[in-house]
N, CA, C and O atoms as a DFTB+ gen file, in Angstrom:
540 C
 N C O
     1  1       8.813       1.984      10.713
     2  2       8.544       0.715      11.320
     3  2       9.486      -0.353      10.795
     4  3       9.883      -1.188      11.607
     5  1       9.918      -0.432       9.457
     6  2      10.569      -1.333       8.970
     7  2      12.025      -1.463       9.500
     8  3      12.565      -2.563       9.385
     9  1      12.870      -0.186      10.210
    10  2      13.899       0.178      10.537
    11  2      13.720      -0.096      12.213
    12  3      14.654      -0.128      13.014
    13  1      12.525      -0.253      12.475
    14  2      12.495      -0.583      14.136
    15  2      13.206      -2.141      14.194
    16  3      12.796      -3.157      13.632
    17  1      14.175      -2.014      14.894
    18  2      15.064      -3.041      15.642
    19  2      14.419      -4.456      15.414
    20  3      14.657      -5.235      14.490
    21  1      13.245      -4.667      16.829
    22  2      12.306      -5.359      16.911
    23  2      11.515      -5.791      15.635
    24  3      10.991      -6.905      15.645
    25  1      11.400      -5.049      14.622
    26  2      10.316      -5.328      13.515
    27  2      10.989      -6.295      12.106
    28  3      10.464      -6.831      11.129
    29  1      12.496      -6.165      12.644
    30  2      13.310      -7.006      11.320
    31  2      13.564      -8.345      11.915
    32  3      13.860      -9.260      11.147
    33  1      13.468      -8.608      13.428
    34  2      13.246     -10.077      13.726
    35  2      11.839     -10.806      13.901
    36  3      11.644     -11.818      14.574
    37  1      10.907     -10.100      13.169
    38  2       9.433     -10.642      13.415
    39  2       9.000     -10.963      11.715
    40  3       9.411     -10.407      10.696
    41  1       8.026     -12.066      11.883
    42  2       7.208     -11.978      10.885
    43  2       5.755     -11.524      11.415
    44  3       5.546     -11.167      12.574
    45  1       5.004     -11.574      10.632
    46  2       3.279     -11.313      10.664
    47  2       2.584     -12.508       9.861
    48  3       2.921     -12.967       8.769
    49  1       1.349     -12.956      10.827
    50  2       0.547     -13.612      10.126
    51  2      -0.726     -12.624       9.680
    52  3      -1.464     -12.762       8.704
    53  1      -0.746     -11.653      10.636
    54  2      -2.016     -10.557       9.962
    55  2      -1.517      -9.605      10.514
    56  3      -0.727      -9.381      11.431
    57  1      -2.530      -8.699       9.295
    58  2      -2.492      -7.711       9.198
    59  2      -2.618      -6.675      10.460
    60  3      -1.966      -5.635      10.373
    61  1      -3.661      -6.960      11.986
    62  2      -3.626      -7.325      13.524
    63  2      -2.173      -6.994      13.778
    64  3      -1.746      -5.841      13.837
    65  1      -1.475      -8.042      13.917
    66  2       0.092      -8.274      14.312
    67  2       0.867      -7.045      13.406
    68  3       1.543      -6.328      14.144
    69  1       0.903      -6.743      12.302
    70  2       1.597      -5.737      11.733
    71  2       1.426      -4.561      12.566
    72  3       2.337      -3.954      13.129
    73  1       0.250      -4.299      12.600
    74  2      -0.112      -2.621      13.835
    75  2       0.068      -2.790      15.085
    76  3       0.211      -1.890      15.913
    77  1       0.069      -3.859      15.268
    78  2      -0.096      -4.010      16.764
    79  2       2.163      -3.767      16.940
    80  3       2.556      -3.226      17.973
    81  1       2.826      -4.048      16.286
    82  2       4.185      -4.168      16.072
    83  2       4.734      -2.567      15.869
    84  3       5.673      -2.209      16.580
    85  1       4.152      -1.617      14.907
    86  2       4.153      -0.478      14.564
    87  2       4.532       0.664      15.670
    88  3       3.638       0.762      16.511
    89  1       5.639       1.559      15.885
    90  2       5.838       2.323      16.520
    91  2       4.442       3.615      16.760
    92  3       3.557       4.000      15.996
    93  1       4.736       3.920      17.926
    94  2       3.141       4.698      18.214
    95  2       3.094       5.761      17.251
    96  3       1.986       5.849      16.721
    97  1       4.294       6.945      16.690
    98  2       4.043       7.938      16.200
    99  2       3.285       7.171      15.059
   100  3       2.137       7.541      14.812
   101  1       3.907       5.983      14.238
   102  2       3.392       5.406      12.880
   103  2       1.765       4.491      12.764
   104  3       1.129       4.105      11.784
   105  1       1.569       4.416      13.887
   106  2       0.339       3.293      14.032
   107  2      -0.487       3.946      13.278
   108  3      -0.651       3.671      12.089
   109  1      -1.054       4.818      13.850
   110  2      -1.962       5.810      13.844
   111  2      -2.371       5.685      12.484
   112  3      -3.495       5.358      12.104
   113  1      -1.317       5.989      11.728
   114  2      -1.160       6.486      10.080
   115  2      -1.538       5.227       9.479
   116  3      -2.267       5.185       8.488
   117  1      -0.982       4.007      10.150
   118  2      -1.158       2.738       9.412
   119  2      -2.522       2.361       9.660
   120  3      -3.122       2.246       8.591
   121  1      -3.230       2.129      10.648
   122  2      -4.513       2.274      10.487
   123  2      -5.341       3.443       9.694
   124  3      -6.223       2.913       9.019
   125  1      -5.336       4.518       9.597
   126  2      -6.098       4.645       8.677
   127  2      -5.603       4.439       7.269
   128  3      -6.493       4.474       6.419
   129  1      -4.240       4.209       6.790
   130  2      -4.408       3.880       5.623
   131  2      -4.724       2.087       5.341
   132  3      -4.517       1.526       4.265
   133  1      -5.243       1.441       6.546
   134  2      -5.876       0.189       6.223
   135  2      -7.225       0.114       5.981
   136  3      -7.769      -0.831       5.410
   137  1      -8.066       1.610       6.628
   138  2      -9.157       2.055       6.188
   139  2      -9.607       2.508       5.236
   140  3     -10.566       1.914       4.743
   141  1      -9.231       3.432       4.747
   142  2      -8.978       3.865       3.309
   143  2      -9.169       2.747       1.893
   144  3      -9.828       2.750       0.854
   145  1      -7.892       1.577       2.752
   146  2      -7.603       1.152       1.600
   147  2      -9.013      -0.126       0.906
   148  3      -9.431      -0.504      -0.189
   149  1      -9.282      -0.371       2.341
   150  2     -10.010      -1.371       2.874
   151  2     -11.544      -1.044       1.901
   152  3     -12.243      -1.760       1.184
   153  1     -11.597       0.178       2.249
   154  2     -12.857       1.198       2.184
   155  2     -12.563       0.985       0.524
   156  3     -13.392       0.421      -0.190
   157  1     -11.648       1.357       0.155
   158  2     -11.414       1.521      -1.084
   159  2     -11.840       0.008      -2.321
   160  3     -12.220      -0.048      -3.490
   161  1     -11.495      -1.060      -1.206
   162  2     -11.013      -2.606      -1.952
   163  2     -12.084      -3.151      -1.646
   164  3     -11.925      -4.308      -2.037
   165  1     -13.420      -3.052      -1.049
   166  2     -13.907      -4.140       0.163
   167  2     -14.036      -5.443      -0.520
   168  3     -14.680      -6.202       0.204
   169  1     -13.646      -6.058      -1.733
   170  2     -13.480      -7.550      -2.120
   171  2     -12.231      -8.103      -2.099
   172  3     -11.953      -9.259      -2.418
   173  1     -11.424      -7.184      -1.684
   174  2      -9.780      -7.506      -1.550
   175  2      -9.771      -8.234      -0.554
   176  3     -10.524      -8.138       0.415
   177  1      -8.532      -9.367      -0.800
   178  2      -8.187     -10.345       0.635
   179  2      -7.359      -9.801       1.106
   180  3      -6.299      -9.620       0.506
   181  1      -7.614      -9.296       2.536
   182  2      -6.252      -8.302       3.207
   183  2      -5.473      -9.675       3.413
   184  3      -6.022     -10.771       3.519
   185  1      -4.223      -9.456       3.448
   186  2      -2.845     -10.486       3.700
   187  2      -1.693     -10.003       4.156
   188  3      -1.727      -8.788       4.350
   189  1      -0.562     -10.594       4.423
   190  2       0.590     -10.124       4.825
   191  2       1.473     -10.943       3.270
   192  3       1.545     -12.142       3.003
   193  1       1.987      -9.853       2.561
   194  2       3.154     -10.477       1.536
   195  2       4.402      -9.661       1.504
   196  3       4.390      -8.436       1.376
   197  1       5.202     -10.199       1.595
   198  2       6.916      -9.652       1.687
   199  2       6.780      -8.758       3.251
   200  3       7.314      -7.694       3.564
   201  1       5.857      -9.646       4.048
   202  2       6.173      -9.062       5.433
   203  2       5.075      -7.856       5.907
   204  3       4.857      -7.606       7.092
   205  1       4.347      -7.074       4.646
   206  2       3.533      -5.978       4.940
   207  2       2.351      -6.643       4.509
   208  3       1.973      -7.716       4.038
   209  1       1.803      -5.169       5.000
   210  2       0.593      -5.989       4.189
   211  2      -0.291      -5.346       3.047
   212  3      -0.424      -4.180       2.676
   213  1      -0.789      -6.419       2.671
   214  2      -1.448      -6.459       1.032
   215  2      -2.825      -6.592       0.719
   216  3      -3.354      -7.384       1.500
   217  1      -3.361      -6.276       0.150
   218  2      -4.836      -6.195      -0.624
   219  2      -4.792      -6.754      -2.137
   220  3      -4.323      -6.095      -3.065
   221  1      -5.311      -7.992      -2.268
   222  2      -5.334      -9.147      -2.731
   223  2      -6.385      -8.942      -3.886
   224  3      -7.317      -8.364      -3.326
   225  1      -6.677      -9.100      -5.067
   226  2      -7.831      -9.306      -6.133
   227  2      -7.586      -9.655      -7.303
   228  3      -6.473      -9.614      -7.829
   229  1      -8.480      -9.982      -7.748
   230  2      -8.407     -10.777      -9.270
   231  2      -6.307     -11.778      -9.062
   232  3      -5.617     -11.519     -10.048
   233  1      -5.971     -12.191      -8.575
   234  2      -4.493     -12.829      -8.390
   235  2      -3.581     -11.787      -7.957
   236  3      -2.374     -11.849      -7.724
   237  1      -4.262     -10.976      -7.905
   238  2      -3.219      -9.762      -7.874
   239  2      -2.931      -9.269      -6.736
   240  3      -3.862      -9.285      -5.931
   241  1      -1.575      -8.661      -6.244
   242  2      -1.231      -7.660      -4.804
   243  2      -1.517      -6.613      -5.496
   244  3      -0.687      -6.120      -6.259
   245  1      -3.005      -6.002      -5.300
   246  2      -3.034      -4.689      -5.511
   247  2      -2.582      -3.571      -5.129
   248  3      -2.724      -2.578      -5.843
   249  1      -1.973      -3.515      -3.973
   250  2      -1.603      -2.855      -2.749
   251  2      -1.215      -3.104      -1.586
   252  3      -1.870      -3.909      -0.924
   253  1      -0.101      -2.513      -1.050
   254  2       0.348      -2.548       0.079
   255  2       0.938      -1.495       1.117
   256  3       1.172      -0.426       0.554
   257  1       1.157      -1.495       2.086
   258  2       1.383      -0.446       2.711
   259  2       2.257      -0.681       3.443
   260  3       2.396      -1.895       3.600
   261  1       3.245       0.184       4.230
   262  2       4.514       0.029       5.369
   263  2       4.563       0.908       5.874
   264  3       4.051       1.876       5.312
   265  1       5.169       1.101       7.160
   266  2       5.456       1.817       7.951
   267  2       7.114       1.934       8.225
   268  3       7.693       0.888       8.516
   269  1       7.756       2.965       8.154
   270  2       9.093       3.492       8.267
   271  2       9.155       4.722       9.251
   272  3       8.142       5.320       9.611
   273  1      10.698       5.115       9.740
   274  2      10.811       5.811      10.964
   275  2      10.489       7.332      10.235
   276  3       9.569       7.897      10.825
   277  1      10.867       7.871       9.447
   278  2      10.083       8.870       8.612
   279  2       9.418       8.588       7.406
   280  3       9.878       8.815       6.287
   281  1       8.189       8.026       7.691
   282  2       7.281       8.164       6.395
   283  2       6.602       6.832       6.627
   284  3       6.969       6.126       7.566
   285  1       5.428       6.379       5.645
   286  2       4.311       5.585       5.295
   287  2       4.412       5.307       3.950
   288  3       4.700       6.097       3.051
   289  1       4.224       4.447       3.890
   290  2       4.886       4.357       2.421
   291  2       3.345       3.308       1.583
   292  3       2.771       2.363       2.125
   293  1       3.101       3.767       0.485
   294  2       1.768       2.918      -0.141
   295  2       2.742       2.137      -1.769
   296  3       3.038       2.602      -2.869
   297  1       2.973       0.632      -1.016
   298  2       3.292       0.098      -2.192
   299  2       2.504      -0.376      -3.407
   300  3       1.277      -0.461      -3.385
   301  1       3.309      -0.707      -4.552
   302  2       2.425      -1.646      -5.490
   303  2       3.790      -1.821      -6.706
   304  3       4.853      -1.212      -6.590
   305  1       3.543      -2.553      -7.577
   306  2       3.773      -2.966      -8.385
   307  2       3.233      -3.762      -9.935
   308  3       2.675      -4.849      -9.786
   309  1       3.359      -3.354     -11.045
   310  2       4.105      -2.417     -11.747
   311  2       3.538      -1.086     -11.380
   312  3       2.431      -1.102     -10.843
   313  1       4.059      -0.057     -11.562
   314  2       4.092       1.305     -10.770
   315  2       3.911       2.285     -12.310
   316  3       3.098       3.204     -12.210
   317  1       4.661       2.121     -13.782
   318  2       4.808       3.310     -14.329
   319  2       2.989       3.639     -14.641
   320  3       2.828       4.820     -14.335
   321  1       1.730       3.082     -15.085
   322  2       0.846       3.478     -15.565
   323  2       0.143       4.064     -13.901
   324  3      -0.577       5.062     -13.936
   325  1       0.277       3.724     -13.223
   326  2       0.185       4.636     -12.175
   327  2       0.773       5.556     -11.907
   328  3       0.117       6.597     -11.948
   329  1       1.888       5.648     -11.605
   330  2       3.341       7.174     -11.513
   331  2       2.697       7.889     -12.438
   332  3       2.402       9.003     -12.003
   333  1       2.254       7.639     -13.888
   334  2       1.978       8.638     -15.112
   335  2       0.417       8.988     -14.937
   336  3       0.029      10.135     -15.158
   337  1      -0.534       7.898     -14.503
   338  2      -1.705       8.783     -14.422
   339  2      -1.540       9.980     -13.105
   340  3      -1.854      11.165     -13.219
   341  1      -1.161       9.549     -12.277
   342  2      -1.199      10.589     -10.843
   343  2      -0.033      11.328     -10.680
   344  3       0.485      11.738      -9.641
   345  1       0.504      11.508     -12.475
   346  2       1.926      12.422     -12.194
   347  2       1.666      13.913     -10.686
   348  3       2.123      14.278      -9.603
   349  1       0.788      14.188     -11.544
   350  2       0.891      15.758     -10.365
   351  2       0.609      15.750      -9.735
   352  3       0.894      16.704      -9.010
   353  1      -0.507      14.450      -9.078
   354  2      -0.731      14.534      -7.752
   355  2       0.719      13.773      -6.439
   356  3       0.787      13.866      -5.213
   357  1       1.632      13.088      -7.439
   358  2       2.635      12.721      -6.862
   359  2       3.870      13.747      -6.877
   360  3       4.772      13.589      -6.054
   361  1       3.922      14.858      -7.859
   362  2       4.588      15.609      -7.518
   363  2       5.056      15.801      -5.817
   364  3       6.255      15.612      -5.613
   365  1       4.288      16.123      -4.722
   366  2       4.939      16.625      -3.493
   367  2       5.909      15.175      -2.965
   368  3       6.898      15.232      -2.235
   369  1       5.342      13.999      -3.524
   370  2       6.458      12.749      -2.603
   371  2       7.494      11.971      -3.084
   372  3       7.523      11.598      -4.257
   373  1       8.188      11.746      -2.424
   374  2       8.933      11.420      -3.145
   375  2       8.792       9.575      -3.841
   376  3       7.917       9.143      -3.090
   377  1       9.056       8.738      -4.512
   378  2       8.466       7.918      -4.968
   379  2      10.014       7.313      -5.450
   380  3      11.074       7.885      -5.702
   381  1       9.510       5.563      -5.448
   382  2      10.901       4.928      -5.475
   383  2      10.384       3.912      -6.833
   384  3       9.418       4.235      -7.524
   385  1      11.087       2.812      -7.048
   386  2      10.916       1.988      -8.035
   387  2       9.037       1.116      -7.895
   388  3       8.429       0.701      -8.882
   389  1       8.533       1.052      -6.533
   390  2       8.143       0.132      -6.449
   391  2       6.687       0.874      -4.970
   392  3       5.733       0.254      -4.500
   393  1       7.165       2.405      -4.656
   394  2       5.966       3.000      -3.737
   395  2       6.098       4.254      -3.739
   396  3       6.752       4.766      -4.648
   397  1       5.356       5.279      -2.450
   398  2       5.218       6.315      -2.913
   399  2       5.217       6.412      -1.253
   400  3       4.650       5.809      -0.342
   401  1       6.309       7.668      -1.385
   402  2       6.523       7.975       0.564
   403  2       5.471       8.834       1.193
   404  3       5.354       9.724       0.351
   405  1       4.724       9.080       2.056
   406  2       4.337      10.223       2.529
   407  2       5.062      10.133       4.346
   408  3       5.090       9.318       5.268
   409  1       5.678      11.876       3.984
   410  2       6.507      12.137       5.424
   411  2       5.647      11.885       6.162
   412  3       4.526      11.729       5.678
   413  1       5.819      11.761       7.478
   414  2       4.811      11.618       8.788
   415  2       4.834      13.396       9.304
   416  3       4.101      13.742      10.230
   417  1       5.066      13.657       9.124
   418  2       5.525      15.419       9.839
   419  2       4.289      16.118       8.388
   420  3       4.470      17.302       8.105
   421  1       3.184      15.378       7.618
   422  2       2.483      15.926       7.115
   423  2       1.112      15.242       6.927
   424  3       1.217      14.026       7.090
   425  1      -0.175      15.657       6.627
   426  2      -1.123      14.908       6.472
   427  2      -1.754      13.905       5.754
   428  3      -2.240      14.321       4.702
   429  1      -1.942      12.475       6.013
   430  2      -1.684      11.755       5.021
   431  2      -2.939      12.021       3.654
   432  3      -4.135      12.195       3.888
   433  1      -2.451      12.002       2.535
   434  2      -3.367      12.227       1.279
   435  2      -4.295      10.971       0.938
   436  3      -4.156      10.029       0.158
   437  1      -5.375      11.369       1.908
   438  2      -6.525       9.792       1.979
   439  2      -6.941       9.797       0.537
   440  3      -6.928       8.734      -0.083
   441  1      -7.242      10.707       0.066
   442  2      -7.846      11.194      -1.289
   443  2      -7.362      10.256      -2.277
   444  3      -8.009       9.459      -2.956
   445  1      -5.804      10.538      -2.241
   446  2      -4.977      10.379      -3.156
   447  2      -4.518       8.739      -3.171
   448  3      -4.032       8.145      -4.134
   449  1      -4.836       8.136      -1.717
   450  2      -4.120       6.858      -1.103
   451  2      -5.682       6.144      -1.984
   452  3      -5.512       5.154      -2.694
   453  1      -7.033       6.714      -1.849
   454  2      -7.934       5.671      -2.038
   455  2      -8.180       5.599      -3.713
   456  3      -8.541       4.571      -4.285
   457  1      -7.868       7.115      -4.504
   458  2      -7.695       7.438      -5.795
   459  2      -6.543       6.134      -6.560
   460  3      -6.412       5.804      -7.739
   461  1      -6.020       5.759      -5.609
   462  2      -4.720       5.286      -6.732
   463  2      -4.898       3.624      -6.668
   464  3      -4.615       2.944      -7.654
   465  1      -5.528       2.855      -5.074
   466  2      -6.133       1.967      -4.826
   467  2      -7.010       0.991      -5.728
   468  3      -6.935      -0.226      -5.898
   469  1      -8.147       2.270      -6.413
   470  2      -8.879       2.421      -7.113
   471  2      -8.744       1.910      -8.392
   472  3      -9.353       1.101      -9.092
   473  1      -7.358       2.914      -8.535
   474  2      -6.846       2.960     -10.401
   475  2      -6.349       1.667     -10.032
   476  3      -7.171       0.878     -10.496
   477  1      -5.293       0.916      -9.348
   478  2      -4.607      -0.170      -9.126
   479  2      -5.474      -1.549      -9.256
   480  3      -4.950      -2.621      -9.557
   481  1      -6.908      -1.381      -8.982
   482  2      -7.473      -2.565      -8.699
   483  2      -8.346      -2.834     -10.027
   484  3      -8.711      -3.971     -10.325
   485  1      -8.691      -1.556     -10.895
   486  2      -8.820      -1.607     -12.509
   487  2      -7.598      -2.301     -13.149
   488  3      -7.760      -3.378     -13.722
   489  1      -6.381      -1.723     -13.071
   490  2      -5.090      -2.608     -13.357
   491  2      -5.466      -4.096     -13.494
   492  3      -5.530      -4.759     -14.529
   493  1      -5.705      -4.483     -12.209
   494  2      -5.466      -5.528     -11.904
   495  2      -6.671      -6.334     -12.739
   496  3      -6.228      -7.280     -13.391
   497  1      -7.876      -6.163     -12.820
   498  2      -8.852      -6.727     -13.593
   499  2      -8.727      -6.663     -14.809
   500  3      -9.250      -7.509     -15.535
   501  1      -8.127      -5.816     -15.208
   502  2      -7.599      -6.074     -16.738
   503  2      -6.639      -6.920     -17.377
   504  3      -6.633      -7.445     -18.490
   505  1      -5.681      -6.940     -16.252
   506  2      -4.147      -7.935     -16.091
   507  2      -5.080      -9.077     -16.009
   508  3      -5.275      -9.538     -17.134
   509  1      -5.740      -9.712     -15.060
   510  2      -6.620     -10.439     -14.583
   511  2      -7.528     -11.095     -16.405
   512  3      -7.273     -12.165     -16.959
   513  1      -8.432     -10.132     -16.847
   514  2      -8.588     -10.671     -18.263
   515  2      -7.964     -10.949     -19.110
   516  3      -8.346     -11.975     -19.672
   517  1      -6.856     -10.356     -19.631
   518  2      -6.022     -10.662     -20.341
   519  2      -5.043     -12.086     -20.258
   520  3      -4.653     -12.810     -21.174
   521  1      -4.843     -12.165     -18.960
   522  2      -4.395     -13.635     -18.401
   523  2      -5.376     -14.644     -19.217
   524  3      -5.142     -15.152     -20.314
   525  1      -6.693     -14.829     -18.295
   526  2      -7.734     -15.437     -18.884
   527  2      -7.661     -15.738     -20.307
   528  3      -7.672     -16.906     -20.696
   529  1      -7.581     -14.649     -21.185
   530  2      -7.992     -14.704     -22.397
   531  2      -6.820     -15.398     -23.376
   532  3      -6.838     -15.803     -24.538
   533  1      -5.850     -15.340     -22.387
   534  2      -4.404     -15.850     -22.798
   535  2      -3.738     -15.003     -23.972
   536  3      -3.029     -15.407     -24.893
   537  1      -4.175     -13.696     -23.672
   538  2      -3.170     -12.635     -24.774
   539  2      -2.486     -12.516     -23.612
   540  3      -1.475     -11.816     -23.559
């Protein structure tokens, strides 16, 4: 989706407009991983940040997701205490500085998409106290 023509002269105000923009093979995928994630977050503020969109808590972008012409991609940032807890379950994808690809030509790993959601939004409440506490 990000490589669709049309999708690099648009912005999004919601998350709506992002799928509704999404090439048909990719929609599909992007809705349910807004379910998942959704399912996963339900106190998260869904949003659009750096153009995709995001799941919002304690100050934090806990998560985000994109759509590309091969693959779905589940962002976040900082990434290593995640990459290292779900080393082996990330073994099959390939994974960049900053997300984690899943091909479209395979089934997306809801398991694994709501597992890491999960761990990400503990992250974030801890980042979240520690702020607070001003350590």
């Amino acid at each position: 989706m990000t490589e669709h023509a049309d999708r690099e002269k648009r912005t999004f105000a919601t998350v709506d407009e992002f799928l509704e923009a999404a090439t048909y093979d990719v929609e599909p995928r992007l809705a349910e991983m807004r379910r998942v994630i959704s399912d996963a977050l339900p106190d998260a503020e869904e949003t659009i940040s750096h153009d995709i969109p995001s799941y919002r808590q304690h100050g934090v972008d806990v998560v985000q997701f994109s759509g590309h012409d091969e693959h779905t991609s589940l962002n976040f940032f900082p990434t290593a205490r995640t990459f290292a807890h779900f080393d082996t379950e990330l073994q099959p994808y390939r994974t960049s500085k900053s997300a984690i690809r899943f091909p479209l030509d395979e089934p997306l790993p809801v398991d694994l998409i709501r597992a890491i959601a999960e761990f990400r939004l503990a992250e974030a409440a801890e980042f979240a106290a520690r702020k607070r506490s001003g350590a």
